[in-house]
SEDRENLO-360604 format. One record per residue (C-alpha): x, y, z; residue in one letter. Coordinates in steps of 0.2 Angstrom, whole numbers, padded with zeros to 4 digits, always signed. Example, Ala and Ser with C-alpha at 12.3 -4.5 7.8 and 13.67 -1.06 7.14 Angstrom:
+0062-0022+0039A +0068-0005+0036S 
REM end
This chain:
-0089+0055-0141X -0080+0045-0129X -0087+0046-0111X -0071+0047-0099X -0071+0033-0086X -0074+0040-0065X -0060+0032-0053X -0064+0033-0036X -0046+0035-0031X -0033+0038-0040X -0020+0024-0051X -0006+0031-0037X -0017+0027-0023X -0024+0011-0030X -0005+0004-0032X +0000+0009-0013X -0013+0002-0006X -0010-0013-0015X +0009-0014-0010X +0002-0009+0008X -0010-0027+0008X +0006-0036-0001X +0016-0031+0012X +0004-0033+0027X +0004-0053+0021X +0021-0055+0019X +0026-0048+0035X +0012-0050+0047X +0000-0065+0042X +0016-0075+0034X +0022-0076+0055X +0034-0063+0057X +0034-0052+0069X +0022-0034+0070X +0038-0024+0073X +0042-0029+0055X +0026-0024+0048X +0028-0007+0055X +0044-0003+0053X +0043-0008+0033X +0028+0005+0035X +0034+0018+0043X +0051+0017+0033X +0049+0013+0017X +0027+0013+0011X +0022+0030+0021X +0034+0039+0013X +0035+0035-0003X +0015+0035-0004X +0010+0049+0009X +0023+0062+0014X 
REM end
C-alpha cells in the first residue's frame, strides 16, 4: 500500500509564490522601480492567486 505523500501548501500555492519571488527579481532587485513591482502585484499576481 502506497503511503500518500503530506504537502504543506498546496501545488497552486507553491507555483504563486514562486512567480511572486521571479517577479520581485526581475522588477525590484534587477533596478527598476518599486512602483513597478507593486503594480505587477497588485494587477496581475494578487488576482490571479488570491482573489
Amino acid at each position: 500500500m502506497k503511503r500518500k505523500k503530506f504537502r504543506l501548501i498546496s501545488k497552486k500555492k507553491s507555483v504563486a509564490f514562486r512567480e511572486l519571488a521571479e517577479g520581485f527579481w526581475c522588477i525590484a532587485i534587477k533596478g527598476r522601480h518599486w512602483a513597478q513591482f507593486k503594480h505587477w502585484y497588485q494587477e496581475w499576481w494578487k488576482p490571479l492567486y488570491w482573489d
